[in-house]
PDB file with SEQRES, HELIX, SHEET and CRYST1 records, atoms N, CA, C and O in Angstrom:
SEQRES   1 A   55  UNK UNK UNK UNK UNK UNK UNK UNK UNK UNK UNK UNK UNK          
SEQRES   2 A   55  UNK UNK UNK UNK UNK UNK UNK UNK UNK UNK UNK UNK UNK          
SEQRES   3 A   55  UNK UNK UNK UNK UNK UNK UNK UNK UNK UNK UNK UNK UNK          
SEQRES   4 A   55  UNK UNK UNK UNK UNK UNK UNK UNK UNK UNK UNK UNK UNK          
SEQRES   5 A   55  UNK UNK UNK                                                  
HELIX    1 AA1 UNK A    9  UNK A   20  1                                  12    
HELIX    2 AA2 UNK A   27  UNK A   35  1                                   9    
HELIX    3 AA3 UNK A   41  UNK A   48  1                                   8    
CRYST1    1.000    1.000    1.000  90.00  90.00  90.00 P 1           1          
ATOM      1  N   UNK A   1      97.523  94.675  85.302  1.00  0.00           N  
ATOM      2  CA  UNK A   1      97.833  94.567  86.685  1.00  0.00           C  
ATOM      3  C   UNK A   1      97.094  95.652  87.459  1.00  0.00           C  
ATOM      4  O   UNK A   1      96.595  95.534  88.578  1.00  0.00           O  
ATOM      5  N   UNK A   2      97.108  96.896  86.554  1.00  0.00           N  
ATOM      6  CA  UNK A   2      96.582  97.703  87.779  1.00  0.00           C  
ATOM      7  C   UNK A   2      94.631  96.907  87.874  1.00  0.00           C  
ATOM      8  O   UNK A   2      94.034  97.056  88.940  1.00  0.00           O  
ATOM      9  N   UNK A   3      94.131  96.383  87.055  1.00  0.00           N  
ATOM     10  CA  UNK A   3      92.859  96.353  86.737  1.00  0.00           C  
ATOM     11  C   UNK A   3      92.835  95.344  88.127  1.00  0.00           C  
ATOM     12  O   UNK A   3      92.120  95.489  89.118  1.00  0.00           O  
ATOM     13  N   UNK A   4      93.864  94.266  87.865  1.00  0.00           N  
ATOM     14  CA  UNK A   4      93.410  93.215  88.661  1.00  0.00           C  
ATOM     15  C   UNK A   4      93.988  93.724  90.340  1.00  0.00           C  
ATOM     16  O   UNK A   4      93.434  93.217  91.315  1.00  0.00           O  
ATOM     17  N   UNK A   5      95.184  94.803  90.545  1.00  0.00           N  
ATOM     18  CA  UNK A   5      95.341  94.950  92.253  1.00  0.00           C  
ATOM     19  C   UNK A   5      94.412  96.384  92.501  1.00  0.00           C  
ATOM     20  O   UNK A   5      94.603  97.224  93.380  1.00  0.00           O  
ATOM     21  N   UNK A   6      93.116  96.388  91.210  1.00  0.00           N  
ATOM     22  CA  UNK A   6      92.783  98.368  91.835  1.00  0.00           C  
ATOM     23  C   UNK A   6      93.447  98.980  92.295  1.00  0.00           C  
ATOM     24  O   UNK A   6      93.407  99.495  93.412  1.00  0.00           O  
ATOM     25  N   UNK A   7      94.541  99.055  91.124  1.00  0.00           N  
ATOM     26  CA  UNK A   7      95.350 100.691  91.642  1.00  0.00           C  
ATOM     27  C   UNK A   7      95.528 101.564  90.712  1.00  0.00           C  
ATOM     28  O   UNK A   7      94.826 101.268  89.745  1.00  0.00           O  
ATOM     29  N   UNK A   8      96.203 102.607  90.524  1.00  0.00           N  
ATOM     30  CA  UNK A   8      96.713 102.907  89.025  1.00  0.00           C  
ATOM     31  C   UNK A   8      97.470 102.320  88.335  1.00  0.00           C  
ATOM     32  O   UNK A   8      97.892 101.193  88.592  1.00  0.00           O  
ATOM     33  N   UNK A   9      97.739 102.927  87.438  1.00  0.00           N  
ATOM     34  CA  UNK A   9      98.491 102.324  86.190  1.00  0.00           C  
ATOM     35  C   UNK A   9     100.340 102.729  86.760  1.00  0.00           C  
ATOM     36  O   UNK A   9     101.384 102.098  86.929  1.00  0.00           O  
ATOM     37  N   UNK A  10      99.835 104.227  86.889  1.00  0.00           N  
ATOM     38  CA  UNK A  10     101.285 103.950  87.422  1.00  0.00           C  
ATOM     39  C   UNK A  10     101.997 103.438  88.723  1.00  0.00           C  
ATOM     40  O   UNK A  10     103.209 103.504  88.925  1.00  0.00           O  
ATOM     41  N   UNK A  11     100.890 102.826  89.723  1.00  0.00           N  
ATOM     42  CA  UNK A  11     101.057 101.975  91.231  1.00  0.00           C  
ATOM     43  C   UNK A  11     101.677 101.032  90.591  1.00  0.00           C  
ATOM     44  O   UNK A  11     102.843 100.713  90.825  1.00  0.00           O  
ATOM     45  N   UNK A  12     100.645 100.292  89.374  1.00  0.00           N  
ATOM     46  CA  UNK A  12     100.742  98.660  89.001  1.00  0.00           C  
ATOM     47  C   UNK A  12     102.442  99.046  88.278  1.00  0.00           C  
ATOM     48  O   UNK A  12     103.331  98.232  88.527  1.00  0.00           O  
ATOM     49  N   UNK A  13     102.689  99.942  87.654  1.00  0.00           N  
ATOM     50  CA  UNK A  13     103.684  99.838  87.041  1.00  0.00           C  
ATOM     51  C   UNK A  13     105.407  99.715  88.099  1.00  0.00           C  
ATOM     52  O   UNK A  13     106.456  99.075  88.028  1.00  0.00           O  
ATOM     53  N   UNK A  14     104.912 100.562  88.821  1.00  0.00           N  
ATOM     54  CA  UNK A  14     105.757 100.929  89.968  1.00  0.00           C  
ATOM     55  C   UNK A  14     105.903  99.441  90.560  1.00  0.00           C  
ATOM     56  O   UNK A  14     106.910  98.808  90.241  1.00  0.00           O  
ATOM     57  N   UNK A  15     105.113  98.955  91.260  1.00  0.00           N  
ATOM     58  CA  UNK A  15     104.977  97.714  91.890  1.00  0.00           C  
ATOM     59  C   UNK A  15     105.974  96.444  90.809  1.00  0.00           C  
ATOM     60  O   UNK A  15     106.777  95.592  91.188  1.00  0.00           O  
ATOM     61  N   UNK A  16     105.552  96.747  89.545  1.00  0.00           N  
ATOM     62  CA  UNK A  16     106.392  95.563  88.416  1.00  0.00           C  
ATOM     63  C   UNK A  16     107.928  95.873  88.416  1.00  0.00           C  
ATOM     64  O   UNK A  16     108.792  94.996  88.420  1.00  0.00           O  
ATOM     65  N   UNK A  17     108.188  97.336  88.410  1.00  0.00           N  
ATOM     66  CA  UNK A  17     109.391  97.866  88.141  1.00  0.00           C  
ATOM     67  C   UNK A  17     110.237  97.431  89.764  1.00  0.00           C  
ATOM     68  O   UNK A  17     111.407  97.204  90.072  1.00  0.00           O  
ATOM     69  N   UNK A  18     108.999  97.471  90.475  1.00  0.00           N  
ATOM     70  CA  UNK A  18     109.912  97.101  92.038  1.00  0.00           C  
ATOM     71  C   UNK A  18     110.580  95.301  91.968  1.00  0.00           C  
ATOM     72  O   UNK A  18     111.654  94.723  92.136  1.00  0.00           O  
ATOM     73  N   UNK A  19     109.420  95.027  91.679  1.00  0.00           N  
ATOM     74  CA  UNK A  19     110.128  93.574  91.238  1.00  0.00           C  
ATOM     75  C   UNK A  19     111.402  92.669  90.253  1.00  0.00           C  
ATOM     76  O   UNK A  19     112.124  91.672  90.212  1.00  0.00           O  
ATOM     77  N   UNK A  20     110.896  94.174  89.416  1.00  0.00           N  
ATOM     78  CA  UNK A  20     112.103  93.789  88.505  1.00  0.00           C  
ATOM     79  C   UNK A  20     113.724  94.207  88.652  1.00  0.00           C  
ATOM     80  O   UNK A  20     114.698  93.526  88.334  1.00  0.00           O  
ATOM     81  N   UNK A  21     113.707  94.872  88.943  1.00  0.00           N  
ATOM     82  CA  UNK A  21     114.812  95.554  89.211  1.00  0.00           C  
ATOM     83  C   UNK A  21     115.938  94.738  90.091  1.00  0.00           C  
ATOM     84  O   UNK A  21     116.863  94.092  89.598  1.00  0.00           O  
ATOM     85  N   UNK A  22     115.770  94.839  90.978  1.00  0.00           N  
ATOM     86  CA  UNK A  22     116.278  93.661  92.156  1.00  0.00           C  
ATOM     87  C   UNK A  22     116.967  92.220  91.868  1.00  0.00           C  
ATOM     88  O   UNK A  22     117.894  91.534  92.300  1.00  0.00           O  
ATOM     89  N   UNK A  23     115.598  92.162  90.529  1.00  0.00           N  
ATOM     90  CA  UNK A  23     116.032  90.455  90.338  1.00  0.00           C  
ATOM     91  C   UNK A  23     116.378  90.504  88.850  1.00  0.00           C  
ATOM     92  O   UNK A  23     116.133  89.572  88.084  1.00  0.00           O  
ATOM     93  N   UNK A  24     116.962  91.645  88.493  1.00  0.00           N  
ATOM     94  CA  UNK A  24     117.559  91.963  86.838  1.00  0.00           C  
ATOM     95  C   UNK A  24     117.009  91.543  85.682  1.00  0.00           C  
ATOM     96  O   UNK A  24     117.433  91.169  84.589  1.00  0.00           O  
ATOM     97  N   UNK A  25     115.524  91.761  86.406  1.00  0.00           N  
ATOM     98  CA  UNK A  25     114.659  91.521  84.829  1.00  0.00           C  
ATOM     99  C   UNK A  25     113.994  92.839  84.137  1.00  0.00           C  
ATOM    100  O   UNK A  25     113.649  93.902  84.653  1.00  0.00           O  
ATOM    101  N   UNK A  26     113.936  92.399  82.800  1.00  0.00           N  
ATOM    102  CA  UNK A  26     113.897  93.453  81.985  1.00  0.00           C  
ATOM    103  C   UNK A  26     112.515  93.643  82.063  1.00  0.00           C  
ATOM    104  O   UNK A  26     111.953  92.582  81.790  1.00  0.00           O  
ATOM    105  N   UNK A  27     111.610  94.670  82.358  1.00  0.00           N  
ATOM    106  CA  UNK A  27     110.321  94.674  82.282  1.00  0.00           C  
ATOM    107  C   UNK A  27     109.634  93.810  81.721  1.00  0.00           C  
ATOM    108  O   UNK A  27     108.870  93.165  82.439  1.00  0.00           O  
ATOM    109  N   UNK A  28     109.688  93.479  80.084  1.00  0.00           N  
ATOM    110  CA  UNK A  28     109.071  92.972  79.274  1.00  0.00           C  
ATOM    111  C   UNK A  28     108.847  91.389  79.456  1.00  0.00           C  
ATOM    112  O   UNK A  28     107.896  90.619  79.318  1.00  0.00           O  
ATOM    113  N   UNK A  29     110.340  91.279  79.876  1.00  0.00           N  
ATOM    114  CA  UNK A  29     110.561  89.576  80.277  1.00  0.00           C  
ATOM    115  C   UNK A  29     109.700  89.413  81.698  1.00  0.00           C  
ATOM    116  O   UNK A  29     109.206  88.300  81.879  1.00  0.00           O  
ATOM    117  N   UNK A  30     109.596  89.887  82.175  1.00  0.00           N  
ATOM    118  CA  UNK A  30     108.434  90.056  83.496  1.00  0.00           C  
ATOM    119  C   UNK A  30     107.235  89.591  83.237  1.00  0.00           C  
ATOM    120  O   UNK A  30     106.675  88.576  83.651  1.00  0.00           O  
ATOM    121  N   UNK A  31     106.785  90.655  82.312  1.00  0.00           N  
ATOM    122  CA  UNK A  31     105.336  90.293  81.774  1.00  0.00           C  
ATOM    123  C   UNK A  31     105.234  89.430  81.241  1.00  0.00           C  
ATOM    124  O   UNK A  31     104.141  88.913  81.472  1.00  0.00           O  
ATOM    125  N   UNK A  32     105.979  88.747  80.378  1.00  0.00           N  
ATOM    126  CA  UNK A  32     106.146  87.863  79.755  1.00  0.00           C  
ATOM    127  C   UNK A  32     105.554  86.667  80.633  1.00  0.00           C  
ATOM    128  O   UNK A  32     104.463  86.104  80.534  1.00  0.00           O  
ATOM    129  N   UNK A  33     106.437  86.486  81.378  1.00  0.00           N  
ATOM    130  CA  UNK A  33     106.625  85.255  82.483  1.00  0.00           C  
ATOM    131  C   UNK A  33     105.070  85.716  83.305  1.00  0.00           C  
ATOM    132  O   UNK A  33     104.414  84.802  83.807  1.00  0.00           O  
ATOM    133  N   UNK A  34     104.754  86.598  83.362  1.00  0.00           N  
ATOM    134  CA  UNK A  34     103.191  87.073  84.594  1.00  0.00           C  
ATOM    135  C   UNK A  34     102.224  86.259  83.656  1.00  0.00           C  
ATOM    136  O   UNK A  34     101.635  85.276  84.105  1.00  0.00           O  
ATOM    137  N   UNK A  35     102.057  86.680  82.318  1.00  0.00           N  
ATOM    138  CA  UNK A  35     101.381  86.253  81.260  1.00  0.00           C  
ATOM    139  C   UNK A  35     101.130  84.907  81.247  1.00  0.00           C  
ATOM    140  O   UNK A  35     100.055  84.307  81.220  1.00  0.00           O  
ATOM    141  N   UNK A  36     102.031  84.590  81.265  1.00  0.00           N  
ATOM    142  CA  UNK A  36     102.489  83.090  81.144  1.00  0.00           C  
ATOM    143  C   UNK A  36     102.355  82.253  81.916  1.00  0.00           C  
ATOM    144  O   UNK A  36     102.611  81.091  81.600  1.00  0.00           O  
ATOM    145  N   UNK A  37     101.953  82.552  83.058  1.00  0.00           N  
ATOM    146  CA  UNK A  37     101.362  81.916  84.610  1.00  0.00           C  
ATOM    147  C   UNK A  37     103.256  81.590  85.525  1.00  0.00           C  
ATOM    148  O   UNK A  37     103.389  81.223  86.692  1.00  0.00           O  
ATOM    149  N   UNK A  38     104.315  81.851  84.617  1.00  0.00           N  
ATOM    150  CA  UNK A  38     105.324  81.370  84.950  1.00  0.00           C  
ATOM    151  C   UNK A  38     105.626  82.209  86.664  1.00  0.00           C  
ATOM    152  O   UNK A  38     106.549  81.815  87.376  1.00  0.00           O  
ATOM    153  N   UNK A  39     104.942  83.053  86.981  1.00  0.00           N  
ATOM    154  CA  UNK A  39     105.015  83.936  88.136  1.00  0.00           C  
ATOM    155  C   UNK A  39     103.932  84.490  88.523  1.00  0.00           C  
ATOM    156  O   UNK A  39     103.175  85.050  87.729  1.00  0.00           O  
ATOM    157  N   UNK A  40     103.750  84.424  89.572  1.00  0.00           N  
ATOM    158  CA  UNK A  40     102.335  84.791  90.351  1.00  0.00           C  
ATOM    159  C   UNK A  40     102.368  86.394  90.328  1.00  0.00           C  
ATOM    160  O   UNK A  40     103.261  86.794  91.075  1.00  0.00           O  
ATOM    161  N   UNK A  41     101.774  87.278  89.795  1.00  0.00           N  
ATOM    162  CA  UNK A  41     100.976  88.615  90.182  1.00  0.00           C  
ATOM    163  C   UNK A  41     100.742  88.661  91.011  1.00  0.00           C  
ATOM    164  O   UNK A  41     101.205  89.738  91.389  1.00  0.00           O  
ATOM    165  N   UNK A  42      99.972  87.956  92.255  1.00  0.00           N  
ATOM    166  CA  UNK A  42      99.908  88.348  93.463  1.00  0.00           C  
ATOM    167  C   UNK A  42     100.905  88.099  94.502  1.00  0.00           C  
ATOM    168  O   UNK A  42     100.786  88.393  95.691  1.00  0.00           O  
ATOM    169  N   UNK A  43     102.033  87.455  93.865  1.00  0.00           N  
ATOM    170  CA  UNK A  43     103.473  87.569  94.951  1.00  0.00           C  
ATOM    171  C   UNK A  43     103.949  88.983  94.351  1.00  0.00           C  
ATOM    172  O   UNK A  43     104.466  89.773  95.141  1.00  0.00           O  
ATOM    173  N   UNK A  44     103.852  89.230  93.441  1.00  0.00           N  
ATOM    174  CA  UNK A  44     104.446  90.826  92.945  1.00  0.00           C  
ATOM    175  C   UNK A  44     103.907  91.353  93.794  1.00  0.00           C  
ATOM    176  O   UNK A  44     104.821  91.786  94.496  1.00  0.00           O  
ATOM    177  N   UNK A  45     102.761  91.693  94.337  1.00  0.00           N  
ATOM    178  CA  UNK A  45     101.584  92.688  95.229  1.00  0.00           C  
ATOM    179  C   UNK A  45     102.264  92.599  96.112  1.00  0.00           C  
ATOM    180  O   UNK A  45     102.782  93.574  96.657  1.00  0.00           O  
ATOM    181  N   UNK A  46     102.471  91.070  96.566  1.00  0.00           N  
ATOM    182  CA  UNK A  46     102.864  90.798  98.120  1.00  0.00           C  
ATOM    183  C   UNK A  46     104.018  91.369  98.854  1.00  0.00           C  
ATOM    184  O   UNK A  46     104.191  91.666 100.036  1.00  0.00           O  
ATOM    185  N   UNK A  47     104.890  91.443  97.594  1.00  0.00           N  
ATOM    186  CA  UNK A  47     106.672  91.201  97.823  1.00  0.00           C  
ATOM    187  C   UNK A  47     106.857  92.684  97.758  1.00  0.00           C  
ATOM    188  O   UNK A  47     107.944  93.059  98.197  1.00  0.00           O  
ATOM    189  N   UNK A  48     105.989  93.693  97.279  1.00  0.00           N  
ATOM    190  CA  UNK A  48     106.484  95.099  96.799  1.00  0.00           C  
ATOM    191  C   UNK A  48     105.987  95.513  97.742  1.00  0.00           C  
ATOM    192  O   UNK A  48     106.736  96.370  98.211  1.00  0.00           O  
ATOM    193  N   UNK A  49     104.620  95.334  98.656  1.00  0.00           N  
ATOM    194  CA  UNK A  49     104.053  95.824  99.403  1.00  0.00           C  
ATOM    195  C   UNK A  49     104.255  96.931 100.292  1.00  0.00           C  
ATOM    196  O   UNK A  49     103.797  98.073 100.250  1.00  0.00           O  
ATOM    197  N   UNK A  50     105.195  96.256 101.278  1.00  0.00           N  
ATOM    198  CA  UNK A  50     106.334  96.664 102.350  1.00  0.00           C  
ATOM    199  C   UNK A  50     107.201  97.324 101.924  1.00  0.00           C  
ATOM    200  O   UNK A  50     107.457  98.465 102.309  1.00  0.00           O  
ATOM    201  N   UNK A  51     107.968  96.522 100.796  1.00  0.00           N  
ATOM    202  CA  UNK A  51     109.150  96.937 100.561  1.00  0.00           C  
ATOM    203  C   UNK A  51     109.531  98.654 100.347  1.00  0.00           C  
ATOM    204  O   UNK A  51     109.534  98.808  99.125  1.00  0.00           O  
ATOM    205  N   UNK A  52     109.736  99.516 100.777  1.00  0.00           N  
ATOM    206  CA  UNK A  52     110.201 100.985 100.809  1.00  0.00           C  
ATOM    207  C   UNK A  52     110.813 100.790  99.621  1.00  0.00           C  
ATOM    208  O   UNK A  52     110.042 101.157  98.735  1.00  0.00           O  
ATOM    209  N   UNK A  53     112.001 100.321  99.106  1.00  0.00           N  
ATOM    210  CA  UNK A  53     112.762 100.573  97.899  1.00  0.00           C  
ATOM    211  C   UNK A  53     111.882 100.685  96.596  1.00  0.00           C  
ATOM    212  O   UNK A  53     112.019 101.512  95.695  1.00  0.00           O  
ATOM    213  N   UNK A  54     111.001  99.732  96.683  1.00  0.00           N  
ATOM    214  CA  UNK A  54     109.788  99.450  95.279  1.00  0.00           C  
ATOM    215  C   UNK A  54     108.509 100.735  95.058  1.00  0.00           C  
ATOM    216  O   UNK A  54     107.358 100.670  94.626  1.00  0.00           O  
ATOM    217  N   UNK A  55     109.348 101.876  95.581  1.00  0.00           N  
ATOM    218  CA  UNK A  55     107.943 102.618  95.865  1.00  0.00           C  
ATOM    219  C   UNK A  55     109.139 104.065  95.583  1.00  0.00           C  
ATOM    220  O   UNK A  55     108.731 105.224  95.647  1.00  0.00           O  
TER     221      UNK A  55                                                      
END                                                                             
């Protein structure tokens, strides 16, 4: 993630953890599902963006 939004590792991580959290997923199951095409990476970008709490 960070490769594909050019950020760091710990932005991209931050940004996943913002997503997850909220919606009570376990990191791994995240990636899982990103991997998997089951969830868009660039709604993660989108949705954490703004958001103050994800940061």
């Amino acid at each position: 993630m960070a490769e594909r939004w050019q950020v760091s590792v710990d932005e991209a991580f931050a940004r996943l953890r913002g997503h997850a959290r909220p919606r009570q997923l376990r990191l791994t199951d995240l990636a899982r599902r990103v991997i998997a095409g089951d969830i868009d990476a660039e709604a993660i970008w989108r949705n954490t963006e703004t958001d103050p709490a994800s940061h």
